[in-house]
N, C-alpha and C positions, 0 to 999 in steps of 0.2 A: 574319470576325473576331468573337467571343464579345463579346456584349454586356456592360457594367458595368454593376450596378445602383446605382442613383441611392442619394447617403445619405439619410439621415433628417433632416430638417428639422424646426423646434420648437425647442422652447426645451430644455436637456438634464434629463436626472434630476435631482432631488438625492439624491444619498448622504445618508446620516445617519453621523456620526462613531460610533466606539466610546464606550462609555461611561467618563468619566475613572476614574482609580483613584488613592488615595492611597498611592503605594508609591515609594520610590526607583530608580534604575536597579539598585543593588546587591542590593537586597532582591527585585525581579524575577528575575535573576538567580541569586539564591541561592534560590530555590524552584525554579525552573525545572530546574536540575540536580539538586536533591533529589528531583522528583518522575521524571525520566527514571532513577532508579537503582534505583528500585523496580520499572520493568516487567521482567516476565517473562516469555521469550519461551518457548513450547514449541515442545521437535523431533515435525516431524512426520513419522510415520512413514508408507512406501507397501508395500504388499503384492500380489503376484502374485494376480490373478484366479481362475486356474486352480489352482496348489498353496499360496496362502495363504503362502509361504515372503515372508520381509521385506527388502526391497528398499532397500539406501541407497545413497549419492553415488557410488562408480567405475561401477557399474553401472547400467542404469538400465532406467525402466520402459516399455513403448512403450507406441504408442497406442490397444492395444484391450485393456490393461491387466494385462498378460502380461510376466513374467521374459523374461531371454537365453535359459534351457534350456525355457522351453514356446511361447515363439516360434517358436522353428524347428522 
């Protein structure tokens, strides 16, 4: 039978809280999604190792970094 290790005894951490903010629920809120609409995600592109030719989603890349037609 595998041994349990004993917990930790002591008195526990203290956490320290966040620091307050003077903001309403709404105004939290209303920044929050203002600032998620401005990221911009980039596509990233992959390319076969061997002929450099560009590799996207039906297709795919294996793992020594090579197309379908220079794999095999």
């Amino acid at each position: 039978m595998p041994q349990v290790e004993p917990k930790g005894r002591g008195r526990p951490v203290k956490h320290t809280p966040p620091p307050r903010i003077d903001a309403t629920p709404e105004e939290i809120a209303r920044a929050f999604f203002q600032s998620s609409s401005k990221v911009k995600t980039t596509k990233r592109e992959y390319s076969c190792g061997d002929c450099g030719r560009k590799v996207s989603y039906p297709e795919t890349l294996y793992e020594d970094g090579k197309c379908s037609d220079c794999h095999s």
